[in-house]
N, C-alpha and C positions, 0 to 999 in steps of 0.2 A: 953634148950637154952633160956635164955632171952631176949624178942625183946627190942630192945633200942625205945627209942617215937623219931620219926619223930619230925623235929623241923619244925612248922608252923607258928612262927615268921613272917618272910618275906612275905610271903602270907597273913598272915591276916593283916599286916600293908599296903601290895599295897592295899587290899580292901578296908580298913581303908582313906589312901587318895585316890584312886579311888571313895570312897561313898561323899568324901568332895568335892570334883570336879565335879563330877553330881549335887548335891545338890548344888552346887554354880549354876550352870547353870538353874536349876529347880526354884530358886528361884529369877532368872530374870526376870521369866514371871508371866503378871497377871493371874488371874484366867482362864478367857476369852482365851490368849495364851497357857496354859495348853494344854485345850482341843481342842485345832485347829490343826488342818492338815495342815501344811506351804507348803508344794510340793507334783505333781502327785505321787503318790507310797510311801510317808511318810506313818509315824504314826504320832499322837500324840508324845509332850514329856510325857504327863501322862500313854498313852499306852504303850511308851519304857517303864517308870518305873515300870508298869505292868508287862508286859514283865519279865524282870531283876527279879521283886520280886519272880514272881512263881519261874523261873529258879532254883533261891536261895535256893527257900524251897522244889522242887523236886530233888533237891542235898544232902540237909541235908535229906530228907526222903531216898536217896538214898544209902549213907551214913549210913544207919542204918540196911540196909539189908544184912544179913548174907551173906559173902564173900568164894571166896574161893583163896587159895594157886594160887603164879605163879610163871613162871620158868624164870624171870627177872627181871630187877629194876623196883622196883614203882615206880618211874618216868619215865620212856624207851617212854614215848608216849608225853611226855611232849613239845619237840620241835615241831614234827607235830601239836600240837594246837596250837602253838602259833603261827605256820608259819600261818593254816589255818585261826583259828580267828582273826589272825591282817593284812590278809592281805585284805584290804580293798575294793581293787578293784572287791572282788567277793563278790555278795550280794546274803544271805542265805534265806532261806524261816523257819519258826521257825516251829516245830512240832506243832502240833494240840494242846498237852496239858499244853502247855505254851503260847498260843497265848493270848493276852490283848479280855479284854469281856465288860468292863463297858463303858458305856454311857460317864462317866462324873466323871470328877477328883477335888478332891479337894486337897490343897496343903499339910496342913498341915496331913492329911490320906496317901497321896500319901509318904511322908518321912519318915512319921510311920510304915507304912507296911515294907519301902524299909529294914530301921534301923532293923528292929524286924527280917528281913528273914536274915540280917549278923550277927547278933547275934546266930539265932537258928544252922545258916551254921558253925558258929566258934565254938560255942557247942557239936554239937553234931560231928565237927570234933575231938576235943581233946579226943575224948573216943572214937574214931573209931580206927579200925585195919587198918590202910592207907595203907598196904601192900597188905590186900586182893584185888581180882576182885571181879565184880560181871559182869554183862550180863546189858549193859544200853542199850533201844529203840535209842536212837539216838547215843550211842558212840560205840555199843559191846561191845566184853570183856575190859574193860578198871578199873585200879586202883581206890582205892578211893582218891590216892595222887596224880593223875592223871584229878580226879573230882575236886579238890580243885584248882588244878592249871588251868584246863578251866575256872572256876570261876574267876579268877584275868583276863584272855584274855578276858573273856566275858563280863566282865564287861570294861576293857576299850576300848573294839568297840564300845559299846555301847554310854558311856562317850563321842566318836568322835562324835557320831550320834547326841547325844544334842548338842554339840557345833554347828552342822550344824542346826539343827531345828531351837535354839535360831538364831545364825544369820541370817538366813531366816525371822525369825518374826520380828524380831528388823530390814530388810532392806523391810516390804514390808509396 
């Protein structure tokens, strides 16, 4: 039987405007705002895109890990993330191996990283088996077309989350 290729159009164009929309908002602030904490229990907008970038690239590495067969659609999990990642009102605690580490952002690094981890994410998904599972630390057995699609909800909570940082800074 021959797999047909999952079409990742749609997906990689919300990230595509999802990154231009962050990136609008990243680039409201000066340096100084970058790296400030605007509210109790914030991050950084540089530590979101910290954040966002590992994620990115502990996807595309995930994504490359030998899969196995499942006995439903690659997509069948796809509403529960989006229900869960977009709904806002519940705030997540991020795993250990994605949480932001550096000191100190600078702007134009900070859009390079972000750009380079959608790039690698969009690569190395076009040559993946999006059919397969694998076993993820934070999601279980979950799809790699599955993984693609938490990536488009994770990145626009995220997206929300700058919009609140920027107008934070811009009203204090």
């Amino acid at each position: 039987m021959i797999q047909e290729k999952i079409n990742t159009k749609a997906l990689y164009d919300a990230y595509d405007e999802c990154a231009v929309a962050m990136m609008e908002q990243v680039n409201q602030l000066t340096d100084s705002q970058l790296n400030s904490i605007p509210f109790h229990g914030s991050w950084s907008a540089g530590q979101v895109m910290e954040h966002v970038t590992k994620s990115n690239t502990g996807i595309a590495k995930a994504l490359n890990i030998e899969g196995m067969a499942v006995g439903r659609n690659a997509d069948a999990r796809e509403p529960e993330l989006r229900e869960m990642f977009l709904d806002f009102s519940v705030k997540f605690q991020s795993p250990d191996f994605i949480l932001p580490v550096r000191a100190h952002y600078e702007p134009k690094q900070v859009e390079e990283d972000f750009q380079n981890s959608l790039s690698l994410l969009k690569k190395v998904g076009d040559h993946a088996n999006l059919e397969e599972a694998i076993k993820h630390p934070a999601f279980g057995e979950i799809t790699k077309l599955e993984l693609l699609c938490f990536v488009k909800f994770h990145l626009q909570r995220h997206l929300l989350q700058l919009k609140k940082i920027v107008l934070a800074l811009r009203c204090s």
